[in-house]
PAKE-323738 format. One record per residue: residue number from 1; residue in one letter; chain; x, y, z of N, C-alpha, C in turn. Coordinates in steps of 0.02 Angstrom, whole numbers. Last residue first. Layout:
BEGIN
<NUM a A <X Y Z> <X Y Z> <X Y Z>>
...
//
This chain:
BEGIN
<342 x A <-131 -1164 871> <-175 -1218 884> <-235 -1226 881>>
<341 x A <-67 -1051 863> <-99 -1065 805> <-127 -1124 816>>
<340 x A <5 -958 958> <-76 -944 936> <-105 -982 899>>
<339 x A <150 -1009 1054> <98 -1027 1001> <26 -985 1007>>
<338 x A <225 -884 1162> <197 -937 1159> <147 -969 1075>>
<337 x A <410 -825 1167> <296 -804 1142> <284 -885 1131>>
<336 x A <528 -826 1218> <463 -836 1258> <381 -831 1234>>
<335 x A <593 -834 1097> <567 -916 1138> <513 -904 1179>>
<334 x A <518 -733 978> <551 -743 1032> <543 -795 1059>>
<333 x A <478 -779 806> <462 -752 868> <508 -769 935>>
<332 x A <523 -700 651> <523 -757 696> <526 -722 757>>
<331 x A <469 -619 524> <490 -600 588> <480 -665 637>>
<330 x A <436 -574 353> <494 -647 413> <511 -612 457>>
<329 x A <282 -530 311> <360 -519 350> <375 -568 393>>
<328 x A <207 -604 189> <192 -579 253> <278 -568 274>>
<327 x A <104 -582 32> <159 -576 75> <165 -563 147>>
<326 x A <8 -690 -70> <-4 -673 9> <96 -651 32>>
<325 x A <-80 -681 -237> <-2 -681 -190> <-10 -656 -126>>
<324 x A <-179 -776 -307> <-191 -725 -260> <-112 -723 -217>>
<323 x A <-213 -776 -485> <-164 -808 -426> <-180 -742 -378>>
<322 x A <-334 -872 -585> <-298 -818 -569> <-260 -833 -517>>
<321 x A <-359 -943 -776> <-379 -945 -684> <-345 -850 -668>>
<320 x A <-234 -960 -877> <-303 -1005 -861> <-312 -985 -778>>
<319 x A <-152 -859 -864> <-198 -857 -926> <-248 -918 -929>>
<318 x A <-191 -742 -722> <-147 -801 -778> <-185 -835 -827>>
<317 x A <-170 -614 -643> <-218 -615 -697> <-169 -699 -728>>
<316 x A <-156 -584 -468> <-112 -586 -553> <-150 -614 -587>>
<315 x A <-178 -477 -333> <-213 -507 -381> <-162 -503 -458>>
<314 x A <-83 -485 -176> <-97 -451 -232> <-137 -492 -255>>
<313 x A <-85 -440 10> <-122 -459 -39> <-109 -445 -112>>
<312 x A <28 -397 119> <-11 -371 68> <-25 -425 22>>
<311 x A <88 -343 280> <88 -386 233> <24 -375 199>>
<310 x A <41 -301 415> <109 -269 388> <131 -313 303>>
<309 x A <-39 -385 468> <23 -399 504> <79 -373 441>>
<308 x A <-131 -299 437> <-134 -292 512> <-68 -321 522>>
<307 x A <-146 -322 298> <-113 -257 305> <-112 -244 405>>
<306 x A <-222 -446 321> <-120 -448 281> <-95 -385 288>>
<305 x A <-326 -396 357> <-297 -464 385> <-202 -465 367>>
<304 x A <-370 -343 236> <-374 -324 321> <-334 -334 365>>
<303 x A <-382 -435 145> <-333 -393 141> <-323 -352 201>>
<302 x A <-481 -516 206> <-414 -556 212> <-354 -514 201>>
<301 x A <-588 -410 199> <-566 -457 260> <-493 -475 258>>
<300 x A <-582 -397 48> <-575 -358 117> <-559 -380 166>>
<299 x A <-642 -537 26> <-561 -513 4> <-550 -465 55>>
<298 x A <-781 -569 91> <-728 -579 99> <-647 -577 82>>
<297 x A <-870 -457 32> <-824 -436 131> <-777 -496 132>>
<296 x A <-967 -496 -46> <-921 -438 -57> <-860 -422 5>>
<295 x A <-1032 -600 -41> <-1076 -527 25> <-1026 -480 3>>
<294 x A <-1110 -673 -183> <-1054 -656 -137> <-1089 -588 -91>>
<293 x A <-1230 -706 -274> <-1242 -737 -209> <-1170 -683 -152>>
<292 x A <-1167 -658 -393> <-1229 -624 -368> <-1243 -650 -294>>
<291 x A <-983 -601 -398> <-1035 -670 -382> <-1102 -628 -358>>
<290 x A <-899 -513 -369> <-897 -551 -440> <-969 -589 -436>>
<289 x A <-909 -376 -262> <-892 -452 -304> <-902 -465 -360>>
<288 x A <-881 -254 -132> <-857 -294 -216> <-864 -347 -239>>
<287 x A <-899 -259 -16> <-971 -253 -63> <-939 -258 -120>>
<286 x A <-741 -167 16> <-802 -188 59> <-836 -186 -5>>
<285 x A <-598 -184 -101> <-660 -161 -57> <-698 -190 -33>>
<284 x A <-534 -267 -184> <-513 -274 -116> <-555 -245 -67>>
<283 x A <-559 -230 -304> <-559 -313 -305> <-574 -315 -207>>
<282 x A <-557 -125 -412> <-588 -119 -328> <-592 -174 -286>>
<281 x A <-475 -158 -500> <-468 -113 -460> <-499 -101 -393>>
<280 x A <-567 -272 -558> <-501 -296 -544> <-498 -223 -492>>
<279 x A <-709 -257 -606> <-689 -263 -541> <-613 -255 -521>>
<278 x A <-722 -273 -732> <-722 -207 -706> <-695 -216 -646>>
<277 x A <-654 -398 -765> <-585 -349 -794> <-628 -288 -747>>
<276 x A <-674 -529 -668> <-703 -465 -706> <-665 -428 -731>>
<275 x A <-554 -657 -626> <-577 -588 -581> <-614 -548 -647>>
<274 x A <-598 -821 -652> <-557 -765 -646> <-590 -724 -630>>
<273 x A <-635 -939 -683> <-654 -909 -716> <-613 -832 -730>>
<272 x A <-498 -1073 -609> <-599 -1029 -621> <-602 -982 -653>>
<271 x A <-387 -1115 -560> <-414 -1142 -638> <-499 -1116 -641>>
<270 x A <-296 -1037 -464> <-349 -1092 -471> <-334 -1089 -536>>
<269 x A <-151 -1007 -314> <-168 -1011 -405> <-233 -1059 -392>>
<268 x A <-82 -932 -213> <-134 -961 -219> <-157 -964 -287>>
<267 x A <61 -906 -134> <26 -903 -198> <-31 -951 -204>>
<266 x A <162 -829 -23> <100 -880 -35> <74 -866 -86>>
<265 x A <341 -765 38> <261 -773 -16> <207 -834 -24>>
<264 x A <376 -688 193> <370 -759 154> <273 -743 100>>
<263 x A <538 -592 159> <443 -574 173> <433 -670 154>>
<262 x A <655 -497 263> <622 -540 198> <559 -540 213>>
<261 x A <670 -416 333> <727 -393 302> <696 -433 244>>
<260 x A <593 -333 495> <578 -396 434> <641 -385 383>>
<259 x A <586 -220 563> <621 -257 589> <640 -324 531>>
<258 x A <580 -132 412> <611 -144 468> <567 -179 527>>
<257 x A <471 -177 288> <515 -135 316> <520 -160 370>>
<256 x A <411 -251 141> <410 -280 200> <482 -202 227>>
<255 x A <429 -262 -9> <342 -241 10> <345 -255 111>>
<254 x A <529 -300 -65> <503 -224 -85> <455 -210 -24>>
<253 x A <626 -421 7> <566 -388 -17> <564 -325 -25>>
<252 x A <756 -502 42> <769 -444 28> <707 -391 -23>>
<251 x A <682 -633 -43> <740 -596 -8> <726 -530 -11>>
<250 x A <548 -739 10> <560 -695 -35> <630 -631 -3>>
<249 x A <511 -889 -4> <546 -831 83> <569 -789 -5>>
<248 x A <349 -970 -30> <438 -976 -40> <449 -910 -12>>
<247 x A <229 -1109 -62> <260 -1044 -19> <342 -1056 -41>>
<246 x A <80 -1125 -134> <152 -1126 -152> <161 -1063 -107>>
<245 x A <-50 -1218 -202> <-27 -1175 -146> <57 -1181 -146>>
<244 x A <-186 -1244 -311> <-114 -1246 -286> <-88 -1208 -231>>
<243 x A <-342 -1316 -350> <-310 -1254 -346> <-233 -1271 -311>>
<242 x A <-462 -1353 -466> <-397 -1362 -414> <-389 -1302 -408>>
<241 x A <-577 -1302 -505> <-586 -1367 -474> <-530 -1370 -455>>
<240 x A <-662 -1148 -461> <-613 -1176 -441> <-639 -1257 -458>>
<239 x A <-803 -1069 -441> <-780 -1133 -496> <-725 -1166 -495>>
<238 x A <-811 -952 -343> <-809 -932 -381> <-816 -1013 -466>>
<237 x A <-788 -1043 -258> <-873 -1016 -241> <-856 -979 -320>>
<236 x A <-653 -1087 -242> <-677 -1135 -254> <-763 -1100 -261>>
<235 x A <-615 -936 -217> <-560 -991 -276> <-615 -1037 -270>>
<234 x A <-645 -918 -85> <-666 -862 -144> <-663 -904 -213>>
<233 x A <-594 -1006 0> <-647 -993 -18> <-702 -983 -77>>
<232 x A <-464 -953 -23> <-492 -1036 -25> <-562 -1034 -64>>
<231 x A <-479 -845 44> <-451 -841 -23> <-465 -908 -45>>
<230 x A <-534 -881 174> <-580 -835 131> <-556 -824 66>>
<229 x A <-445 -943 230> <-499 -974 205> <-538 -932 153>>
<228 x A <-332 -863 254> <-315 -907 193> <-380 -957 172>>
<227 x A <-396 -763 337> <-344 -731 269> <-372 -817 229>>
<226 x A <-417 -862 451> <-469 -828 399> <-463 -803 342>>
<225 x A <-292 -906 474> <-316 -946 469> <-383 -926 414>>
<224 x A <-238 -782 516> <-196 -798 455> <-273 -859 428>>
<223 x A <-311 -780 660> <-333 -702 580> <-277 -736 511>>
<222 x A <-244 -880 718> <-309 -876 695> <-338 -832 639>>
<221 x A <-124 -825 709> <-123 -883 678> <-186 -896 661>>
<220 x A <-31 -681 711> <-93 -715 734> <-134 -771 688>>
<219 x A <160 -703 727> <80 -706 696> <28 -712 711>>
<218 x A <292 -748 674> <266 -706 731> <177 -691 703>>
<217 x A <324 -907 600> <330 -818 610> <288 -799 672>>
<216 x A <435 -1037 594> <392 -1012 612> <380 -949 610>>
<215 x A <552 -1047 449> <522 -1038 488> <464 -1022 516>>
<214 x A <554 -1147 294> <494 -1092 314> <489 -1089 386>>
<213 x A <602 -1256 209> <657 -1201 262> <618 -1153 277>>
<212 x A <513 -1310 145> <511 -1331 192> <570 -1285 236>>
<211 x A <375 -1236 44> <459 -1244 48> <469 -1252 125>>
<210 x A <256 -1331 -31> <274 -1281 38> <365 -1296 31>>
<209 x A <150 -1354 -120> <212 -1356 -150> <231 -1305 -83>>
<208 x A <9 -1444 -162> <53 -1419 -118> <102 -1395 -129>>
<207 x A <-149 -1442 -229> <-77 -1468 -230> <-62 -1417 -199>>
<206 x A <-322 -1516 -232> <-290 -1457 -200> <-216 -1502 -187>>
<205 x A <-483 -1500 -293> <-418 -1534 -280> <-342 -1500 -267>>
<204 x A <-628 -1536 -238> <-577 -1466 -245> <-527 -1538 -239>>
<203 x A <-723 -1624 -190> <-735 -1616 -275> <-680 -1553 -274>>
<202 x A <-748 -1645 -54> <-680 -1702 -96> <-665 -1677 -163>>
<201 x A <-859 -1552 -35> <-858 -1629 -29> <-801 -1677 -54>>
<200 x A <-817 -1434 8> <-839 -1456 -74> <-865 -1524 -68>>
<199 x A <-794 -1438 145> <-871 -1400 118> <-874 -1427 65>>
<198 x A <-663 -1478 123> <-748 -1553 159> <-788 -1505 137>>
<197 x A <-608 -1396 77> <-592 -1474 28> <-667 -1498 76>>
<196 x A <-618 -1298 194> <-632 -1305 106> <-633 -1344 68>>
<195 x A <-527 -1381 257> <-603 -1371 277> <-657 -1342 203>>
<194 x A <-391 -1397 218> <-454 -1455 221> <-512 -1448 239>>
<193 x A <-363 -1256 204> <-387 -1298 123> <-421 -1360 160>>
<192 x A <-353 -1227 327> <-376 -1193 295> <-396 -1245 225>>
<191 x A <-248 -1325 363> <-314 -1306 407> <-381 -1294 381>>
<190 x A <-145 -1278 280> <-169 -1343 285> <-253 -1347 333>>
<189 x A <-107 -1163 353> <-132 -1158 277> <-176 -1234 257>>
<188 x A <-75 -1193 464> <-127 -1141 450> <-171 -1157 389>>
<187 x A <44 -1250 456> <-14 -1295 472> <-76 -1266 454>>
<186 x A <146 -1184 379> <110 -1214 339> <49 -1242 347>>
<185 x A <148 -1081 473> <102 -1049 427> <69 -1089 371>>
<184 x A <165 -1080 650> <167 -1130 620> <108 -1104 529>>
<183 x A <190 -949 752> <130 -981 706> <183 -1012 652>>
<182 x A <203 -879 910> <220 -904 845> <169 -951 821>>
<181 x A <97 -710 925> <133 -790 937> <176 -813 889>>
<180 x A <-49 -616 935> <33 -625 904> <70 -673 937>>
<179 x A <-200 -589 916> <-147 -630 957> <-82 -668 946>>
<178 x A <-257 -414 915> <-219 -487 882> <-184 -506 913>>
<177 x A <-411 -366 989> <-326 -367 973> <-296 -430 948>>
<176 x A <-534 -345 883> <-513 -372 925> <-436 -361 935>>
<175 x A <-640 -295 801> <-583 -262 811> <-529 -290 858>>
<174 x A <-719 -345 637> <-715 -363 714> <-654 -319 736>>
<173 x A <-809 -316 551> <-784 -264 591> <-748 -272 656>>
<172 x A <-851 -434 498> <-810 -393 454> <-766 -331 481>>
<171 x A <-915 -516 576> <-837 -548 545> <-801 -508 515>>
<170 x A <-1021 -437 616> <-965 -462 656> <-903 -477 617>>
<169 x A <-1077 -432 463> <-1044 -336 499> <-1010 -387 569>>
<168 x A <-1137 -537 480> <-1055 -517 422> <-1043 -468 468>>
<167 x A <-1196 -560 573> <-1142 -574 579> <-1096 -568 535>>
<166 x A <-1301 -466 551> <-1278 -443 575> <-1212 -495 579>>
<165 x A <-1355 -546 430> <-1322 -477 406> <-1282 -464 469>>
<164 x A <-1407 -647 490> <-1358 -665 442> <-1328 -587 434>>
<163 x A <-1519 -583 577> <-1426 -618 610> <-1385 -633 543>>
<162 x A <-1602 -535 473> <-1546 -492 528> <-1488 -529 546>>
<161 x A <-1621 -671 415> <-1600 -628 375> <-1544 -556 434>>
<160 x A <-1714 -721 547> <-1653 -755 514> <-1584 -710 469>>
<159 x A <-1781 -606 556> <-1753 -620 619> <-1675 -669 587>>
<158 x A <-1856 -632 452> <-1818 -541 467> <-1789 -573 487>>
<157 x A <-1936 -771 468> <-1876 -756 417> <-1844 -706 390>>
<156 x A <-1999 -726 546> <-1952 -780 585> <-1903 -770 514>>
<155 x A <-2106 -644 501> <-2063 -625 559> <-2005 -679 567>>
<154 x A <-2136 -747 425> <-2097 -693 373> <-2086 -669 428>>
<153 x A <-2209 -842 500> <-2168 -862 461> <-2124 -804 436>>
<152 x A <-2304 -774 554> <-2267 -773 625> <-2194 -811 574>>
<151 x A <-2395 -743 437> <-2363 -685 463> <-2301 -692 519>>
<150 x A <-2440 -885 430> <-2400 -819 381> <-2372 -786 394>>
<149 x A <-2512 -890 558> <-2469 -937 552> <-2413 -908 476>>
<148 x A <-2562 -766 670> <-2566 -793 597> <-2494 -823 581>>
<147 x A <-2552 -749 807> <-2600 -801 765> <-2591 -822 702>>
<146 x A <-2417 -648 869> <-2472 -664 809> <-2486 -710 797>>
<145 x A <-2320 -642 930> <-2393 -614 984> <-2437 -614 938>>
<144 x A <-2195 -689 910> <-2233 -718 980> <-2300 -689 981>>
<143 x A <-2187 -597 800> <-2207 -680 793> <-2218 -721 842>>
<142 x A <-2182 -486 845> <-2215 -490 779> <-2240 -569 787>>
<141 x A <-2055 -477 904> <-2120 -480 944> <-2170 -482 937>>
<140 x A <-1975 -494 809> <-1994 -554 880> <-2068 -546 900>>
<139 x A <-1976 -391 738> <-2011 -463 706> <-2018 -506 780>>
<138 x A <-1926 -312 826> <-1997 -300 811> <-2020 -350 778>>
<137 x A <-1780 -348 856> <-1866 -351 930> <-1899 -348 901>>
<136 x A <-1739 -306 740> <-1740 -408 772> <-1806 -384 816>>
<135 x A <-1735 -169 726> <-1792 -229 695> <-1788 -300 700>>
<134 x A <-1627 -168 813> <-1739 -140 826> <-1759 -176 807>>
<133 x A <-1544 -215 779> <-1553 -242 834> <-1642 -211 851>>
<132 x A <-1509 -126 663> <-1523 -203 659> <-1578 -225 711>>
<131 x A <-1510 7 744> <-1553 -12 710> <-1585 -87 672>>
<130 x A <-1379 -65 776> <-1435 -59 848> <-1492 -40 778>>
<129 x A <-1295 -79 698> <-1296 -152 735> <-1383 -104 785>>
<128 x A <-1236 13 608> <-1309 -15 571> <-1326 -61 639>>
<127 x A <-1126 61 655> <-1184 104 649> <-1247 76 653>>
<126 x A <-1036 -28 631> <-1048 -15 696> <-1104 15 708>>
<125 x A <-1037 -10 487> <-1063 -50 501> <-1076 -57 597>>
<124 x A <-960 121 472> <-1035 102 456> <-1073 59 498>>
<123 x A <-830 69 512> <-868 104 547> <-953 101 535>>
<122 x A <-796 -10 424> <-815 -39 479> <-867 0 531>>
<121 x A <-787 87 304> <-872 20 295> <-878 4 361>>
<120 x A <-686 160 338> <-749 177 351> <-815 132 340>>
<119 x A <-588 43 351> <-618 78 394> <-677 130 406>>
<118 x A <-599 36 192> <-606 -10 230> <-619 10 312>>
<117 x A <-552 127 150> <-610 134 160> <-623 71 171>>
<116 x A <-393 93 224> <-443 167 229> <-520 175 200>>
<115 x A <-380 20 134> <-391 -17 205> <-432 80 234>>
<114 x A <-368 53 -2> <-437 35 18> <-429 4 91>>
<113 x A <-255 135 24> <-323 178 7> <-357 130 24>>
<112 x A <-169 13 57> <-183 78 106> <-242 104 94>>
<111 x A <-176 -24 -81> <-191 -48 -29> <-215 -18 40>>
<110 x A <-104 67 -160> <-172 41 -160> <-199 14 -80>>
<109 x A <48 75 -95> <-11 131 -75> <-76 117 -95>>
<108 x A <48 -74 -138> <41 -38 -71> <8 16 -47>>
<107 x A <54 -47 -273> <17 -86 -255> <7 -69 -177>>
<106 x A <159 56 -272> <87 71 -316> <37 10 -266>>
<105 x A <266 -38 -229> <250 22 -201> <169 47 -218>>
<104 x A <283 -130 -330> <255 -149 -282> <222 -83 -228>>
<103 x A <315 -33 -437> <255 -57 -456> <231 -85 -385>>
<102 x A <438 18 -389> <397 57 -381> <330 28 -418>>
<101 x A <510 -114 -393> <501 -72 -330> <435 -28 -354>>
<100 x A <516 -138 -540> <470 -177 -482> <467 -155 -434>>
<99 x A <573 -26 -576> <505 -19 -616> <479 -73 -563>>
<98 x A <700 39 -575> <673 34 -546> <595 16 -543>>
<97 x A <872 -1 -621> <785 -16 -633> <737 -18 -568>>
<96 x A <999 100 -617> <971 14 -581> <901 47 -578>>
<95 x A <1166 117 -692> <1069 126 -696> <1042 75 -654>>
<94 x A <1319 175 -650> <1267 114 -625> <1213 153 -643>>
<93 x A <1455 247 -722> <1378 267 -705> <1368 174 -680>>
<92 x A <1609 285 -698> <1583 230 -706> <1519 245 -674>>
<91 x A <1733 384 -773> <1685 411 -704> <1638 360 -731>>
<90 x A <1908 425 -768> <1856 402 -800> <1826 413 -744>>
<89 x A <2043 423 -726> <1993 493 -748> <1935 459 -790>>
<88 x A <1982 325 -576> <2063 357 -613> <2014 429 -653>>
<87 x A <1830 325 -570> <1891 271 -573> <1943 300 -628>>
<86 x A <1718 388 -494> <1795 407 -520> <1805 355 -506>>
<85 x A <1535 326 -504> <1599 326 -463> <1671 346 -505>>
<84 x A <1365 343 -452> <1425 367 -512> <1484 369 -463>>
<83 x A <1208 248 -472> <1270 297 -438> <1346 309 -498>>
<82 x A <1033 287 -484> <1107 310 -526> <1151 290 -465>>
<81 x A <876 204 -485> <940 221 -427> <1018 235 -497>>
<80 x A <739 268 -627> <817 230 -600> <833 247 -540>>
<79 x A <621 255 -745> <656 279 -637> <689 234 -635>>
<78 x A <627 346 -875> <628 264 -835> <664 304 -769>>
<77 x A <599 435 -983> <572 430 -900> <584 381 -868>>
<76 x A <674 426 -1096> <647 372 -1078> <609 390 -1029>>
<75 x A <756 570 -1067> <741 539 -1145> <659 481 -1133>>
<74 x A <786 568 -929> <751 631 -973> <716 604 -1027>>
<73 x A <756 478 -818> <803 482 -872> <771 537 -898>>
<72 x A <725 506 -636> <708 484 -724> <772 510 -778>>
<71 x A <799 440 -470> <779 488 -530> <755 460 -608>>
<70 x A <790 366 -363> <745 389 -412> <731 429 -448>>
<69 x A <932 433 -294> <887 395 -285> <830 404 -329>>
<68 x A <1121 425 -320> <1050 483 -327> <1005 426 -317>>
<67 x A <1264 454 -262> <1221 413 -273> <1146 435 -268>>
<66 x A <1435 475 -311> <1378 520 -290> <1320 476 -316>>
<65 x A <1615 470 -262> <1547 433 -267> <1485 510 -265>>
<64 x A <1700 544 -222> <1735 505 -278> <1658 456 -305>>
<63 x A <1736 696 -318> <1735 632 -299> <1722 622 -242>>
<62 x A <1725 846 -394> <1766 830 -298> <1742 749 -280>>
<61 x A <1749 822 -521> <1784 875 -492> <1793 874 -422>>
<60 x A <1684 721 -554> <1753 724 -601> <1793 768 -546>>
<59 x A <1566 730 -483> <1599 665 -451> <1678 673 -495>>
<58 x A <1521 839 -556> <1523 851 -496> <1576 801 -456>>
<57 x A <1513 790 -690> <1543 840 -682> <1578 839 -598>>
<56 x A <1411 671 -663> <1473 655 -686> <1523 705 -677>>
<55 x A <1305 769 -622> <1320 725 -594> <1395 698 -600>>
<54 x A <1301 822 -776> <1305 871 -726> <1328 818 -639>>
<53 x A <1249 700 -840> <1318 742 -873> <1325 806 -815>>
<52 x A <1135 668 -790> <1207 639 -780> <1256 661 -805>>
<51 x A <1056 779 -836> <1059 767 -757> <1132 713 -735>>
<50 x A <1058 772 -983> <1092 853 -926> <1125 830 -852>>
<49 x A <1091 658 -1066> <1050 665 -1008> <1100 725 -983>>
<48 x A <1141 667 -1200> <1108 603 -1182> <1068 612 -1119>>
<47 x A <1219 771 -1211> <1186 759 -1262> <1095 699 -1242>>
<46 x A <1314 735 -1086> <1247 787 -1085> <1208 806 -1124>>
<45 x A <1393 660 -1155> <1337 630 -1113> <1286 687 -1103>>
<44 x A <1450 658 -1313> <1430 695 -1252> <1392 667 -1228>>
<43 x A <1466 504 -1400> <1428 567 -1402> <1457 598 -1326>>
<42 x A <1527 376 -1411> <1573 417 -1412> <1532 523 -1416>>
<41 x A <1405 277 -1424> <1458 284 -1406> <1489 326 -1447>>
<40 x A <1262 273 -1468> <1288 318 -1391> <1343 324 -1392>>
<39 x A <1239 185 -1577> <1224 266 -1573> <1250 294 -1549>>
<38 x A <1253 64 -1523> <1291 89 -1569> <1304 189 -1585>>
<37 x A <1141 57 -1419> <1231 77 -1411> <1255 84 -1454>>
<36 x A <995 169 -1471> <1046 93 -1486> <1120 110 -1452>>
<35 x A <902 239 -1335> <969 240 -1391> <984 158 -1392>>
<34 x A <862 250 -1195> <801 248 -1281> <856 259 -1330>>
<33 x A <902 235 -1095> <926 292 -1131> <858 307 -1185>>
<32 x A <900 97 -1070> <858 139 -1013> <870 203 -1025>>
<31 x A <982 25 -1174> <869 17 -1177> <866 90 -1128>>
<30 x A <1108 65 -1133> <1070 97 -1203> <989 80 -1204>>
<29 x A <1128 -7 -1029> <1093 62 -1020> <1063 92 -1092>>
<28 x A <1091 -139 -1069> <1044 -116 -1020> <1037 -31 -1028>>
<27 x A <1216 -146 -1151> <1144 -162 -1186> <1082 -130 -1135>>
<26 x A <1334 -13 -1081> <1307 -99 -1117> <1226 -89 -1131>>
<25 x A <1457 72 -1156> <1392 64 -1120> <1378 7 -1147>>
<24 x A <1587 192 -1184> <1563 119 -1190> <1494 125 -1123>>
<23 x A <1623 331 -1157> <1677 294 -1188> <1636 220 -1206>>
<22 x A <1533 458 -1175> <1513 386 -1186> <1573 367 -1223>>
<21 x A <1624 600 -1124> <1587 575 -1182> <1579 492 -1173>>
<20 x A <1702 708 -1064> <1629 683 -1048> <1589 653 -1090>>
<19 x A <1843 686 -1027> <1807 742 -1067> <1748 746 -1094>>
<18 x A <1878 597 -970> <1883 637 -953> <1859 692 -993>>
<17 x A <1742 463 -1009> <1793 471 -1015> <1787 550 -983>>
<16 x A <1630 346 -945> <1630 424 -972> <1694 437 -969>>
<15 x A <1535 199 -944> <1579 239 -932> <1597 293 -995>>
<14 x A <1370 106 -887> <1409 183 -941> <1474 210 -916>>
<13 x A <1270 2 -865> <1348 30 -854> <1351 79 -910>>
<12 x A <1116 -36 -774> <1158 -10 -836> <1201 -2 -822>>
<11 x A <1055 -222 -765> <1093 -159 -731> <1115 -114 -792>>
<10 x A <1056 -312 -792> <979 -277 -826> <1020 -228 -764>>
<9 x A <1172 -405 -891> <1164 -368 -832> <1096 -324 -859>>
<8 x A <1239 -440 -1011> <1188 -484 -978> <1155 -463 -927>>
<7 x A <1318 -365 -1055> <1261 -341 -1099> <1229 -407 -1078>>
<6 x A <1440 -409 -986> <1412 -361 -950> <1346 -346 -991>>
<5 x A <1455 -573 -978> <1447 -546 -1021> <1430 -501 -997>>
<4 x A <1595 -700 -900> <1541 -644 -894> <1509 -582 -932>>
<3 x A <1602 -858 -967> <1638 -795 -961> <1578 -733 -958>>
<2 x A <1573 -1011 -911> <1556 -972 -967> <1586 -907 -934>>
<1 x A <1665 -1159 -891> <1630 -1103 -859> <1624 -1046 -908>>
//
């Protein structure tokens, strides 16, 4: 059995002797300092940071713990959780990294912004349904009451063109209440890729990799069902010829709060072309695409869809294709909720 190396820990340790100087530090905190450890040891800490050499003071003089939340280093700016604890007359720092919390955080408050203009496209689009709805009557009535066999053709093909527009603005604005149940997420997902596998005709090839300790969740199984077609979707309209699916219960998530304590991840990897480098930022808006044929509404949608059950959409760049990560909160449902996902 190998022996525990503390310059293995992406934690920092620093202990401070009684007279406030870097008795020893490991490899983590000297990176989250911007100092070699060789350097650090035996300096003043308040040489090294005011804010922990004033911290350390405070925990020397009325102990025995003091635990700060996001603070920066002075030297580095790295956002750290500090705590600082008296042991005898020494005073033992913890650095703890904070750079994936607060990257998932970034990603969240993204998200938010565009479900926020994501509510205003819906709204829009509530707007556009009765002026739609004029110009359906006026080609109708264009093509029941004209002779000309031309003319009763390009009325019939508004009329086509309206319902196609007006049913995105349906699929896109729908407001319906969600029908929360339990949901079965691998069947969903399975649902979802074989109907995409028959539109391609057999020509998508599509691997599995579901972790099978995946309780049921609490869910609207039908709005999961659209989430995971429209990323399907997107992956095979975009060139996709495979694509993968991979679920696993992510502990103790950044991106999931109370009642949830974990989150279950879905990864959707292809082999297509990938996301635009301009697009990547607005990837999630209403009318964004990549594709001259795309309506732009279906990522929106599905990010719609993941921020309704409190769960978030990312985009990862890989070096053949791209991966769409689906988090949703492990909330298993009561005996009495009935299934939605049939």
């Amino acid at each position: 059995m190998s022996s525990f190396d503390p310059d293995d820990l992406v934690t920092g340790l620093i202990r401070v002797n009684r007279a406030g100087q870097v008795a020893w530090l490991n490899q983590a905190a000297a990176r989250m300092l911007g100092r070699r450890a060789r350097e650090v040891s035996g300096l003043d800490l308040a040489d090294l940071s005011t804010s922990l050499a004033s911290w350390r003071r405070q925990v020397a003089d009325h102990g025995p713990t003091i635990q700060v939340s996001e603070s920066g280093l002075e030297d580095s700016g790295q956002p750290v959780d500090v705590t600082l604890q008296a042991t005898g007359e020494d005073v033992l720092i913890e650095l703890h990294p904070l750079s994936e919390r607060l990257r998932q955080r970034e990603m969240t408050e993204r998200a938010d912004r565009q479900q926020a203009m994501t509510l205003l496209t819906r709204a829009l689009a509530h707007e556009l349904r009765n002026p739609l709805a004029g110009v359906r009557g006026a080609a109708q009535l264009i093509a029941s009451g004209s002779r000309d066999d031309a003319l009763r053709r390009h009325a019939n093909m508004i009329q086509r063109e309206v319902d196609r527009i007006t049913a995105l603005i349906d699929d896109f604005a729908g407001d319906g209440e969600a029908a929360m149940g339990s949901t079965n997420l691998h069947r969903v997902l399975d649902e979802a890729a074989e109907l995409v596998q028959a539109e391609h005709q057999g020509r998508l090839n599509l691997v599995r990799r579901f972790d099978p300790s995946i309780p049921e969740i609490l869910a609207d199984g039908n709005a999961l069902r659209q989430l995971f077609l429209n990323l399907l979707r997107n992956a095979a309209q975009a060139g996709a010829g495979q694509l993968s699916l991979t679920s696993r219960i992510e502990h103790h998530s950044p991106l999931v709060d109370g009642p949830a304590r974990h989150a279950i991840r879905i990864d959707i990897d292809d082999d297509g072309p990938g996301v635009p480098d301009q697009i990547r930022d607005r990837l999630f808006l209403p009318l964004v695409t990549g594709r001259e044929s795309g309506s732009g509404f279906g990522l929106a949608v599905a990010q719609q869809i993941a921020r309704r059950h409190a769960g978030l959409i990312e985009h990862i760049v890989l070096v053949d294709g791209c991966r769409f990560r689906v988090r949703l909160p492990l909330i298993q449902p009561r005996p009495e909720q009935a299934p939605h996902d049939d």
